[in-house]
Every structure is written in structure tokens, then in C-alpha cells.
C-alpha positions as CSV (number, residue, x, y, z in Angstrom):
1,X,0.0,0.0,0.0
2,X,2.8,2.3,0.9
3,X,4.5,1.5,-2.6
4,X,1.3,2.8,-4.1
5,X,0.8,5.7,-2.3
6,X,4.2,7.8,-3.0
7,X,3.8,6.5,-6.5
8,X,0.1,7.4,-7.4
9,X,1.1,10.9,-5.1
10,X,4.3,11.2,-7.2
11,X,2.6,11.0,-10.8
12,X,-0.6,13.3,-9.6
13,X,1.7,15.8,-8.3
14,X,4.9,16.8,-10.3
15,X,3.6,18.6,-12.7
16,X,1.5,21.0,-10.8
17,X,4.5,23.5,-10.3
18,X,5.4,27.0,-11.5
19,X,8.2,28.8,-11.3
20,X,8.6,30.7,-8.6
21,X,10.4,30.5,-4.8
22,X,8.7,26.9,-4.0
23,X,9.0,25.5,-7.4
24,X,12.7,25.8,-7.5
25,X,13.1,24.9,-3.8
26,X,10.9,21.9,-4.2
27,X,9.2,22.4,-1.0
28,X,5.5,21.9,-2.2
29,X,4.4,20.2,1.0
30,X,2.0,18.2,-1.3
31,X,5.2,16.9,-3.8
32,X,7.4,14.2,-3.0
33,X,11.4,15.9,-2.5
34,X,13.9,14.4,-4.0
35,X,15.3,13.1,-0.8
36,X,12.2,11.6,-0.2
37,X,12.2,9.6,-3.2
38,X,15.7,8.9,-2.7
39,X,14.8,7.4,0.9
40,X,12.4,4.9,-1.4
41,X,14.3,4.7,-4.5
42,X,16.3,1.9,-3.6
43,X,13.3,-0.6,-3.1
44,X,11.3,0.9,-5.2
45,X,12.9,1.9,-8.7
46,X,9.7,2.3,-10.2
47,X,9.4,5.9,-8.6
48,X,12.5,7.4,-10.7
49,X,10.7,5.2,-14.0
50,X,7.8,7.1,-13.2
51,X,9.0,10.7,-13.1
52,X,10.7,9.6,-16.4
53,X,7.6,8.0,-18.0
54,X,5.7,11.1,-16.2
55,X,7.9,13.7,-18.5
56,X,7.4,11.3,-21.5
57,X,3.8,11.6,-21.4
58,X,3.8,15.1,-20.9
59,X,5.4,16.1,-23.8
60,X,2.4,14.9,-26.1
61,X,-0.4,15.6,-23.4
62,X,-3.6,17.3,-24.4
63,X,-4.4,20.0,-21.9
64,X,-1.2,19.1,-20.2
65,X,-0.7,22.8,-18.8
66,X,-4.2,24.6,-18.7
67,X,-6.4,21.2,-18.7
68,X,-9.2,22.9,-21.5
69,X,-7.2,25.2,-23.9
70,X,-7.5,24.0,-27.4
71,X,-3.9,24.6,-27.9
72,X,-2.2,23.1,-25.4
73,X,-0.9,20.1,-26.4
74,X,2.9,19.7,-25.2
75,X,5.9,20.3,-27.7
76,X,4.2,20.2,-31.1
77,X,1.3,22.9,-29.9
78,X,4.9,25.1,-28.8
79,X,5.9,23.7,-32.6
80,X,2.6,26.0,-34.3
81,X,3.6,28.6,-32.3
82,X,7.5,28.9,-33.6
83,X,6.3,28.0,-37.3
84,X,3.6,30.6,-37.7
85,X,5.4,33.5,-35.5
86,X,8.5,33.0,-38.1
87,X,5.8,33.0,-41.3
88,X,6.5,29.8,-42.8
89,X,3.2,28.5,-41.9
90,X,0.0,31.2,-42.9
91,X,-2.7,31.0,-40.6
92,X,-4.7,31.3,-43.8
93,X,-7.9,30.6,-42.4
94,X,-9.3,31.4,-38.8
95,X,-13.1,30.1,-38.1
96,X,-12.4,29.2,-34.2
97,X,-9.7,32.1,-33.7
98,X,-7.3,29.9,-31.4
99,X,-4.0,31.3,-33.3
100,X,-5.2,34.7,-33.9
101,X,-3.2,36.4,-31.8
102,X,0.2,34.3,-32.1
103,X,-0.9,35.1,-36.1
104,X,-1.1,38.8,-35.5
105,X,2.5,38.7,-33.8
106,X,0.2,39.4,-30.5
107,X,1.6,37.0,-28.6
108,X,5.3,37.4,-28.6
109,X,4.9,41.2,-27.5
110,X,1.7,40.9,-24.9
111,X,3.2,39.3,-21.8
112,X,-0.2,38.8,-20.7
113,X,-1.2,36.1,-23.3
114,X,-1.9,33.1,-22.3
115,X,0.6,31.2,-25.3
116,X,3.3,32.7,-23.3
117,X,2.2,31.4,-19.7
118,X,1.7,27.9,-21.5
119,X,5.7,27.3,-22.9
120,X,6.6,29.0,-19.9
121,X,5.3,26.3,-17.3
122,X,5.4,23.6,-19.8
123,X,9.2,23.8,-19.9
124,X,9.4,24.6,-16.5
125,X,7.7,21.6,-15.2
126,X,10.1,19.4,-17.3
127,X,13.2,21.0,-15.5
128,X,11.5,20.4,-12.5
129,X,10.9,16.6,-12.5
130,X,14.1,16.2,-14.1
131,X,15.8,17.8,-11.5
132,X,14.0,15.6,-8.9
133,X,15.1,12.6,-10.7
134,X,18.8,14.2,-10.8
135,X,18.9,14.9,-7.6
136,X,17.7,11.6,-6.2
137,X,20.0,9.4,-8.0
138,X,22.8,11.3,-6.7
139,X,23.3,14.6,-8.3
140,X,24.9,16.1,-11.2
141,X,28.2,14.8,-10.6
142,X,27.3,11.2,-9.5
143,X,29.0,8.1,-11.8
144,X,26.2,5.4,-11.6
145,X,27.1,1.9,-11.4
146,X,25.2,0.4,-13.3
147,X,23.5,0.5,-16.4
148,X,19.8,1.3,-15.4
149,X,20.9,4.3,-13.3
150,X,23.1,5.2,-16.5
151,X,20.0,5.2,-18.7
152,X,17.9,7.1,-15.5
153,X,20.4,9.8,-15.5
154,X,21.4,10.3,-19.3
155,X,17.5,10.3,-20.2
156,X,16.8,13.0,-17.3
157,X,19.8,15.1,-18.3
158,X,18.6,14.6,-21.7
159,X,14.9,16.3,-20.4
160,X,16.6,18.8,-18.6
161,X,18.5,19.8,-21.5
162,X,16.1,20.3,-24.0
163,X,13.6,22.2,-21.8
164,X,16.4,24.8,-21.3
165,X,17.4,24.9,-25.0
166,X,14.3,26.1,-26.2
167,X,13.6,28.4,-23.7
168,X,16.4,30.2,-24.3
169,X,15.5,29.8,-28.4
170,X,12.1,31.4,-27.5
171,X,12.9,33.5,-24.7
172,X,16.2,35.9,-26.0
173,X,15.7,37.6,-29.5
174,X,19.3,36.5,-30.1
175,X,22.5,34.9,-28.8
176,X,24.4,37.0,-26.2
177,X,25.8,35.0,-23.3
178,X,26.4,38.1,-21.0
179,X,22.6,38.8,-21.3
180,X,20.6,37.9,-18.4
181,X,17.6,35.9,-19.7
182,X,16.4,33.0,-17.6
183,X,15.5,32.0,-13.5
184,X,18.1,29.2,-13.6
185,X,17.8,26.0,-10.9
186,X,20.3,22.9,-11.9
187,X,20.3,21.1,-8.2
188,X,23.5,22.9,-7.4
189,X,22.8,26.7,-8.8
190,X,19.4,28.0,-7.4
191,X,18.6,31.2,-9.0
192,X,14.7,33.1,-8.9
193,X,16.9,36.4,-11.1
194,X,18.0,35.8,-14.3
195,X,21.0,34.1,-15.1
196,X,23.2,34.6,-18.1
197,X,22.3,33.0,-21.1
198,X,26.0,31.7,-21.8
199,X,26.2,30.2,-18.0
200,X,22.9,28.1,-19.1
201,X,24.3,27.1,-22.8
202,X,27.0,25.8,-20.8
203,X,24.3,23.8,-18.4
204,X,23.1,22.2,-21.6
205,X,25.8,21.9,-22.8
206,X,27.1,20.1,-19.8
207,X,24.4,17.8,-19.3
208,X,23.7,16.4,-22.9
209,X,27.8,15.4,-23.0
210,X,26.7,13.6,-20.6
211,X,23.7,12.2,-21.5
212,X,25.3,11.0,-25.0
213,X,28.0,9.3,-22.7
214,X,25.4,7.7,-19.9
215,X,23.0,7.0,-22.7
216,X,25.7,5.0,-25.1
217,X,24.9,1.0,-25.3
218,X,21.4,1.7,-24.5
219,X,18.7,0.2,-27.1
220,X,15.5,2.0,-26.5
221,X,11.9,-0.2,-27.8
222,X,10.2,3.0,-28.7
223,X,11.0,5.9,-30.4
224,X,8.9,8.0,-28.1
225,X,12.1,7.3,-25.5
226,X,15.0,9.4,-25.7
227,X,18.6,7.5,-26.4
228,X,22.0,8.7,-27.2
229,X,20.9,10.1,-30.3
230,X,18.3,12.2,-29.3
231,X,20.6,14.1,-26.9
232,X,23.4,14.2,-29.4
233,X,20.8,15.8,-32.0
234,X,19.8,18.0,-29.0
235,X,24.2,18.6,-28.9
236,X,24.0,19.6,-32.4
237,X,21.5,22.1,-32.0
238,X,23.4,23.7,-28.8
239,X,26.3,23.9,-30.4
240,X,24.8,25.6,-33.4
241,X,22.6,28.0,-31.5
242,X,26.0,29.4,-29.8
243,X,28.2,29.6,-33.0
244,X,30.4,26.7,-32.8
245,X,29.7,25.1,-35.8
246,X,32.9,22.7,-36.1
247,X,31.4,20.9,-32.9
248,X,27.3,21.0,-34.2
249,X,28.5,19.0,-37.4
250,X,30.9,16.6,-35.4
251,X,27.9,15.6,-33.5
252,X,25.4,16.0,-36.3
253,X,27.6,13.5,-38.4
254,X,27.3,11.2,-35.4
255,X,23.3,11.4,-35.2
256,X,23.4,10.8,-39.1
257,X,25.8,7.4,-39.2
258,X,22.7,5.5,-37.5
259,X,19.8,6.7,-39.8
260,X,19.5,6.6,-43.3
261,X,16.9,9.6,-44.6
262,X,13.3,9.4,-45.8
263,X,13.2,8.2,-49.4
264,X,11.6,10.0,-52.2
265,X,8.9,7.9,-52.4
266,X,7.6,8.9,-48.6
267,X,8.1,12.8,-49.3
268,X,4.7,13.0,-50.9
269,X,1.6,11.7,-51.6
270,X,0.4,9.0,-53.2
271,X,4.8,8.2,-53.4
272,X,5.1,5.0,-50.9
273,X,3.1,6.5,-48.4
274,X,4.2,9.4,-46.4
275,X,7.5,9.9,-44.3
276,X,5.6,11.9,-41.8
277,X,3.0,9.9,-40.4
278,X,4.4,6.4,-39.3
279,X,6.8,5.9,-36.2
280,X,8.0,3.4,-37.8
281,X,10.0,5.2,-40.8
282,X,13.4,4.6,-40.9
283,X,14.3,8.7,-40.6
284,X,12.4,9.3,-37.4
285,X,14.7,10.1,-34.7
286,X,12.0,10.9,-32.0
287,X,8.6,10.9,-31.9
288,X,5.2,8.9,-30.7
289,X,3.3,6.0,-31.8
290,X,-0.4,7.4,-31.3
291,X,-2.6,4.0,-30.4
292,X,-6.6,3.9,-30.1
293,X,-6.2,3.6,-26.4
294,X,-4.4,7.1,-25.6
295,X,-7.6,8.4,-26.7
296,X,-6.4,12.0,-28.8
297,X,-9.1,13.5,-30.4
298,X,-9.8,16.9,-31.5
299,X,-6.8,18.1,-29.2
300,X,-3.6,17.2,-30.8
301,X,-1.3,18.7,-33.6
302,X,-3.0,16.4,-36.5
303,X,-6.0,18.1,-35.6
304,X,-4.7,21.7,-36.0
305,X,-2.7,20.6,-39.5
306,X,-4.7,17.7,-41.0
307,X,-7.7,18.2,-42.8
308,X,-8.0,14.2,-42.7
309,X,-8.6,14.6,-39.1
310,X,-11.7,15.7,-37.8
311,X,-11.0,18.6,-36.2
312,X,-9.8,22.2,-37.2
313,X,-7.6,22.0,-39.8
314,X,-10.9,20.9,-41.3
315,X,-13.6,22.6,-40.3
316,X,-11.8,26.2,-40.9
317,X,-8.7,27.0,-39.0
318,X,-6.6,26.4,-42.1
319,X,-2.6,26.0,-41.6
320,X,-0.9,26.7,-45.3
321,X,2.2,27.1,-46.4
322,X,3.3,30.9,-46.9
323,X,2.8,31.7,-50.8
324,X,6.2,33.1,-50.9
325,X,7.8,30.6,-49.4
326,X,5.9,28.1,-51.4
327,X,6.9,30.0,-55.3
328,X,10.3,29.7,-54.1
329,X,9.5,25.9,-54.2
330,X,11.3,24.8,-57.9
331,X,8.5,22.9,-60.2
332,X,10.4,20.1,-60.0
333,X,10.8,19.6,-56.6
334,X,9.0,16.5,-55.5
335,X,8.1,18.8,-52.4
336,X,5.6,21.1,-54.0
337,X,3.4,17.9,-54.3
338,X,3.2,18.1,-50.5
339,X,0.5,21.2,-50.6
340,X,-2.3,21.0,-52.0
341,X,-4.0,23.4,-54.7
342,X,-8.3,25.2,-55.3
343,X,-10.1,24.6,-52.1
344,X,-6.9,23.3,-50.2
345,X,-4.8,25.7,-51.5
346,X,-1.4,25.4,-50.5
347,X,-2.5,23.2,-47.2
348,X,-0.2,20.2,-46.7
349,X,-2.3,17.5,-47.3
350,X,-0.1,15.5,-49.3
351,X,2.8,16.0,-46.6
352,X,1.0,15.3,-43.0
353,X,-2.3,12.9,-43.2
354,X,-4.0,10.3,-42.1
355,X,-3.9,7.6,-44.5
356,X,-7.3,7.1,-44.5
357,X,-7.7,10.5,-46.8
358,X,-11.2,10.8,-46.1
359,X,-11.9,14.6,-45.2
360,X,-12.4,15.3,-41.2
361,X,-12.1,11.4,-41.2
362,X,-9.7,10.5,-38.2
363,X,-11.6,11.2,-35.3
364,X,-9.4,8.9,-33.0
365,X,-6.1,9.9,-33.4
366,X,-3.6,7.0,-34.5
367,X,-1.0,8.6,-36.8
368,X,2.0,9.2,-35.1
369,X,4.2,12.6,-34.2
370,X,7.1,13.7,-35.0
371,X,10.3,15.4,-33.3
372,X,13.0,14.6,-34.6
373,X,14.1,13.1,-37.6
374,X,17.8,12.3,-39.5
375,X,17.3,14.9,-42.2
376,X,17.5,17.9,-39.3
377,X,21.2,16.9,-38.9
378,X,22.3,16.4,-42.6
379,X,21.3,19.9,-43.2
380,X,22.3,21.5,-40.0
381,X,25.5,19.3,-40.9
382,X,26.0,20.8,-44.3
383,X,24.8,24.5,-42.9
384,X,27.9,24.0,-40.0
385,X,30.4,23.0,-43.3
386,X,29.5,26.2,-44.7
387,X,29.8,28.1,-41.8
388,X,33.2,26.6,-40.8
389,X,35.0,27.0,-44.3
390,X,34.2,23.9,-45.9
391,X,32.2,24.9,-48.6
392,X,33.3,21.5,-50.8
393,X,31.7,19.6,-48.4
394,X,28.5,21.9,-47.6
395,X,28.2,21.8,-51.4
396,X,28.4,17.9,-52.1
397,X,26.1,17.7,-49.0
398,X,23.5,19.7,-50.1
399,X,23.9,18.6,-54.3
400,X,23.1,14.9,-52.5
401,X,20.7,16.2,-50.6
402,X,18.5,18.2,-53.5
403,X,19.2,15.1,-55.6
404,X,16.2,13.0,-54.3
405,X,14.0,16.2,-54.9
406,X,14.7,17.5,-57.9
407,X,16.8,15.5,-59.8
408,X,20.8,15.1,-60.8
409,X,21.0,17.7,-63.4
410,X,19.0,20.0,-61.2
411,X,20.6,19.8,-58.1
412,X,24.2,20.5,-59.0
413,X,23.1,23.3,-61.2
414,X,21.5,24.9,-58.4
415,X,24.4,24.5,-55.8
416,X,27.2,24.7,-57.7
417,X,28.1,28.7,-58.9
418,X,26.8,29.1,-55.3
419,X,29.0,30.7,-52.4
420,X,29.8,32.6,-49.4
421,X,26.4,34.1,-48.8
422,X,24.5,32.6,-51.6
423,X,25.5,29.3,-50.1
424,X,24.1,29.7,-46.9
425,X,20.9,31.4,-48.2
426,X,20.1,28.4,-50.4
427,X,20.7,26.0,-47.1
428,X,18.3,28.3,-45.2
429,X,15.9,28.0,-48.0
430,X,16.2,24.2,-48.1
431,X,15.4,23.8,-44.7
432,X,12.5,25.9,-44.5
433,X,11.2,24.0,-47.5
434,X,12.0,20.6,-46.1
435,X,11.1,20.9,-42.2
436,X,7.7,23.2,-43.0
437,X,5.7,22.2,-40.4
438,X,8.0,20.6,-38.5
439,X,8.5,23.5,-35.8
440,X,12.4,23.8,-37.0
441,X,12.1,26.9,-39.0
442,X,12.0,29.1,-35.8
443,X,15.2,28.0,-35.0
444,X,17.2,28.2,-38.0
445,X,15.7,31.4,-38.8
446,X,17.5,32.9,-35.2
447,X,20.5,30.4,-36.4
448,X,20.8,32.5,-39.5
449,X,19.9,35.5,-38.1
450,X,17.2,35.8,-40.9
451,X,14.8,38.3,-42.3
452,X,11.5,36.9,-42.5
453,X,8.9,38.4,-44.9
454,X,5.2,37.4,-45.8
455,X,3.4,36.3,-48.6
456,X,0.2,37.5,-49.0
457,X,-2.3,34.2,-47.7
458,X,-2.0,35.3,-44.0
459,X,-4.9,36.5,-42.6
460,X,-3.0,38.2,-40.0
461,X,0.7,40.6,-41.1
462,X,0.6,39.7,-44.7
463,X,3.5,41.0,-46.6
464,X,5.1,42.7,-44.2
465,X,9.2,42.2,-42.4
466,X,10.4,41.3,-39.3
467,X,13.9,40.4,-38.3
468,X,15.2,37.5,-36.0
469,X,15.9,40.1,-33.2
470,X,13.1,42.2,-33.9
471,X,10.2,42.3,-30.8
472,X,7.8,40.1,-32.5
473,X,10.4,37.0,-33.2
474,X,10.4,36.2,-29.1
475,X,8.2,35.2,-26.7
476,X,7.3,36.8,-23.4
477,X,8.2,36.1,-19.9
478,X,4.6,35.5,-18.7
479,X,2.8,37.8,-16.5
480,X,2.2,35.0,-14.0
481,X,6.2,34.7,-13.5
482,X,6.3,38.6,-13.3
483,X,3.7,38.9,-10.7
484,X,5.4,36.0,-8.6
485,X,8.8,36.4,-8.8
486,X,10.0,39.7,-7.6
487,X,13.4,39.2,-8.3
488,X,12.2,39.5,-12.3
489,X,12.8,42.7,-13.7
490,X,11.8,43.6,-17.1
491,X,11.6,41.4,-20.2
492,X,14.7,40.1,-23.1
């Protein structure tokens, strides 16, 4: 009875936190410490599986921070957010109004929006179990003995890391370690003010070396479950995000030698299928298998992109790809098949559906999400070339690359002549092209310190310019924080 008590108390429990003087000292009188579960985590392991499992869940969980919004639906809901706030994806339609204001560039300048409360807590509460789990298998420095504390720690790390790396992504308009951006709580620093963003890179940093290292040898059974190469994609990013480009493509090489990329057949419909709805592809890095019996309907990503899926994507709230994005598509490209054209204009039903391709069809959720997957880190890697002076190599990279989509001839007649500059604006380019809708355009677009300007099928800001750094690119420290945390001052 006592084994089901702190257990059932632990799960209920660890995600009801925010960030303020209790949350980071953990002193909720109605959450388990961490020396508390370190008092039971010797006979009873399944508490530390649990936090794990806990985060795991939460990252895909409908309602997971406000338990009714329509958009609050873990990372891929924060994934809309970051694609339509850089442009690439139009809110071209709006019958239910849930991204108006994130579509009107509201959001990222009104810290009293509620999008900005949401990623706030959602990232916080991840840091938070993690840090529990951390702390109870010994701290940051602790070498486990064996390899099920290995994999406990690595994985945790892993969680801790990533929730940090895109708050900084959303939350400072552009790298600057000096600037105080964050409230920053690792176990052994405990900070309510903000901390400097380079001490944090160097927490991620920190923490996903070591997760690649705890986590190698491990063989996960689902994707949903992070493994070495997860964090070392998660590395790669860091890396990248903070300028040191010779170290994002070492470890992007190293995600890429144990995948092989989605075939040409699987970029579009009716190819083999699609690359983009199935777990099971050979590209996916990361993501969920989504089953009958976890029960998403209505509230889930599918149901804000797919007009297979009974939800809104179908019934009005229309995601497109941005026209001028889309024209800079070549005709040839197998990837302009991916949107669709007259009363779907420009929607991607050829790229994300359900394969049933009945309209507002799917009304219990089974095709899977996707994270991460291996083509990320061959363009990262071949962006990090060109950036390092290796142009030869970014070149060949991205020739091989464009190859599946457009053909031989094609391809090296586009990246050939190319250079300097022109290089790295085609990589850009490709990128937002391939990952549209993928919620990886934010970040390269503050990787490349880019310009972002929009077509004309946006119901919201059509046609006009905003750069990276600009106030409309960044999110908001939320009012809730602000009110709670007198040791805030100001926003980034």
C-alpha cells in the first residue's frame, strides 16, 4: 500500500508547479522531495521510472498545462507557435480564432497572453521533474554503477536539457551569453533572477555530453524514449545556437551514421506512403506511436494541420504554407506535391495525413508525431560545413541532398556557382522548405539571423518584415512569473 501511495502521489503531483520560490526549492508540502524519493528509490525503482515516464507523457499531453485550452498540447502545440510567428506557416484561415493572436504577432509582444504562460510552465515543469530525478540518483556529478541508473540519468539530463534549449531559443531575441535571460535551478545553482544565457548554454551543454555518454549501449523499444541520439541531436543544435559550428556538425555526423533519410517515395503523396506519419519510418529520430487507447481527439497537432482529421484544420482554421515561401519551391521539386491546390490551397495535405484521406475522417487519433528526424542533422550538418569553411563539403552535402528532390541535373546546377552568402541562403531556404511544419524553422531562422517576410495568404501581417531580433520573433516572460517572482525585472 505504501509503494502505491508515494507513487500514485508522485505522478498526480509533479507537474502541478510553477516557477517561482517553492518551485525551484521543491518544497510543495503536497510533492514528493527528492530526498524523499531517494529514501524509497532503492526498493522501489519504479518511482524514478515514473518521473521519467511522467515527462514522456507530458510532452504529447492534451491540456497538459491549462487542462481545457484547445492549444495546449505539449511540444508540437509550442511547434505551431514557432512556425507561424516566423511566417512559414499562414494562418490562412481562422473560423475558431485559437491562433489569432500568435498570427497577428500578438503573442510574442503581450506578456499577458496566455501562449506565453503555456511554454513557460510547460518547460518549467520538465526541468522540474528532471531535476528531482537528478537529484535523487545522486546529483549532477554522481557516476552510476550500473547501467539502469546510467540510462535514469542520461535520459533525465537529456529532459533537462532540451527544456532549457528552447527556452532560451524562444525567450532571448538573439545569442548573447552576457545577457541575463532566464531563472536558472540545476540542483547545485538556485537562482529566482535571471542568469546569463552563456552560464545556461553551458548547463546544456554540460548535461547532454553527458547524457550522450550515460546514454551509449542503450537500445530503447520505442521511439517515443530518448537515447543517445536524441541528446546528441539535442548537442548539435546547442552547439549551433551558440556559433560553434565545427562541434554541431561533429555531433550531427554522429546522429546521421545511424539513420538513413526518408526516401523519395515517402516525401509525398500518393509516393510509398508518407514519411511523416508512421513511427515506424526509418528517418524518425524521435517521436510517438499514437494508439486507439491514448484516446487524442480533437486536441492534438493532426488536428490543427490535418484536414484528414476531424478537427480544425478541417472545419476552418486552415494552416498553409506561406505563398512566398511556397513559389520559391522549384516545379520540379517532389516537395511542392506536398501542398495541395483550389479549395486546399497550399495546405499540406499530401505531406502530413492520415492515410485514410477521407476529409475530417480520423476522429481517433492514430498517426503518429514527430520530433525529430535524420534529415535535421544532414542539413544542420552541411549548414555547420559552410559556416566553418568547408564549402566543398556543404556543397556535395546539399547537391546529394536536393538530388532526391529535384533530380541530378538539377541539383548540382543549383548549388554549384553558389558561395559565401548565396551558399548559406540556399541552405536556409532548403530547410525551411523541407522541415515546414515541423516546428524547425523558428530556429534556424535565429541560427541564421534571418529576415522573415510574408506572402500575401495570411490573414494576419501579410506582406510585411520582421527580423530575427526584432520584438515580434520572441516570446514573453509571462505575466504569471512577473507577478510571482520579484526578483524579475523587465523582459529580453
Amino acid at each position: 500500500m505504501k509503494k502505491k501511495l508515494i507513487y500514485g502521489m508522485m505522478l498526480t503531483s509533479m507537474f502541478f508547479l510553477g516557477c517561482n520560490d517553492e518551485f525551484l526549492q521543491g518544497e510543495q508540502t503536497n510533492v514528493l522531495t527528492s530526498e524523499t524519493i531517494a529514501d524509497y528509490s532503492d526498493d522501489y525503482p519504479a518511482l524514478l521510472e515514473g518521473s521519467l515516464n511522467g515527462i514522456t507523457s507530458f510532452i504529447i499531453e492534451p491540456f497538459g498545462v491549462t487542462g481545457g485550452r484547445h492549444y495546449d498540447f505539449g511540444q508540437k502545440s509550442v511547434d505551431i507557435w514557432m512556425d507561424i510567428t516566423c511566417g512559414d506557416m499562414a494562418l490562412s484561415g481562422s473560423a475558431y480564432g485559437w491562433y489569432n493572436d500568435t498570427a497577428n504577432l500578438i503573442t510574442p509582444v503581450d506578456f499577458t497572453q496566455e501562449e506565453n504562460e503555456i511554454i513557460w510552465i510547460y518547460y518549467y515543469r520538465i526541468i522540474s521533474v528532471a531535476n528531482t530525478v537528478i537529484s535523487s540518483i545522486g546529483g549532477n556529478d554522481v557516476v552510476p554503477e550500473n547501467d539502469e541508473s546510467k540510462r535514469i540519468l542520461g535520459q533525465a539530463k537529456a529532459y533537462r536539457a532540451y527544456a532549457y534549449f528552447y527556452l532560451l531559443q524562444l525567450y532571448q531575441r538573439s545569442y548573447d551569453p552576457a545577457q541575463e535571460v532566464l531563472p536558472f535551478y540545476n540542483i547545485d545553482t538556485y537562482s529566482l533572477a535571471k542568469v546569463p544565457a552563456g552560464d545556461i548554454y553551458d548547463a546544456v551543454i554540460d548535461d547532454l555530453t553527458d547524457a550522450v555518454a550515460l546514454l551509449d549501449g542503450y537500445t530503447r523499444t520505442d521511439k517515443n524514449l530518448v537515447d543517445k541520439t536524441v541528446a546528441e541531436g539535442f548537442l548539435a543544435y546547442a552547439y549551433a545556437a551558440m556559433g560553434n559550428y565545427p562541434q554541431a556538425k561533429i555531433h550531427a555526423d554522429n546522429v546521421l551514421a545511424s539513420y538513413s533519410l526518408t526516401t523519395t517515395d515517402q516525401l509525398a503523396f500518393p509516393g510509398a506512403g508518407s514519411g511523416f506519419n508512421d513511427v515506424n519510418t526509418a528517418s524518425w529520430i524521435w517521436g510517438y506511436d499514437l494508439t486507439e487507447d491514448l484516446g487524442h481527439q480533437l486536441i492534438d497537432w493532426w488536428g490543427q494541420i490535418d484536414c484528414f482529421t476531424y478537427s480544425y484544420a478541417w472545419a476552418g482554421d486552415y494552416k498553409s504554407i506561406d505563398d512566398l515561401l511556397y513559389s520559391q519551391i522549384s516545379d520540379n521539386d517532389v516537395r511542392k506535391d506536398q501542398f495541395g491546390t483550389g479549395t486546399a490551397a497550399l495546405q499540406p495535405i499530401n505531406k502530413f495525413f492520415d492515410p485514410g484521406r477521407t476529409i475530417g475522417g480520423q476522429y481517433i487519433i492514430t498517426t503518429d508525431l514527430i520530433l525529430m528526424r535524420a534529415e535535421e542533422f544532414y542539413l544542420l550538418s552541411a549548414e555547420a560545413a559552410a559556416k566553418s569553411n568547408s564549402e566543398p563539403v556543404a556543397k556535395a552535402m546539399m547537391i546529394d541532398f536536393l538530388t532526391a528532390r529535384v533530380g541530378a541535373a538539377e541539383a548540382s546546377a543549383t548549388i554549384s556557382p553558389l558561395s559565401g552568402q548565396a551558399l548559406l541562403d540556399e541552405i536556409y531556404l532548403q530547410t525551411r522548405i523541407e522541415f515546414w511544419g515541423e516546428g524547425k524553422s523558428y530556429l534556424a531562422m535565429k541560427r541564421n539571423e534571418a529576415t522573415v517576410t510574408r506572402g500575401t495568404n495570411h490573414v494576419y501581417r501579410a506582406g510585411e518584415s520582421f527580423a530575427y531580433d526584432s520584438d515580434e520573433m520572441s516570446f514573453q516572460i509571462p505575466e504569471v512569473e512577473i507577478n510571482n517572482n520579484g526578483l524579475i525585472t523587465g523582459q529580453n
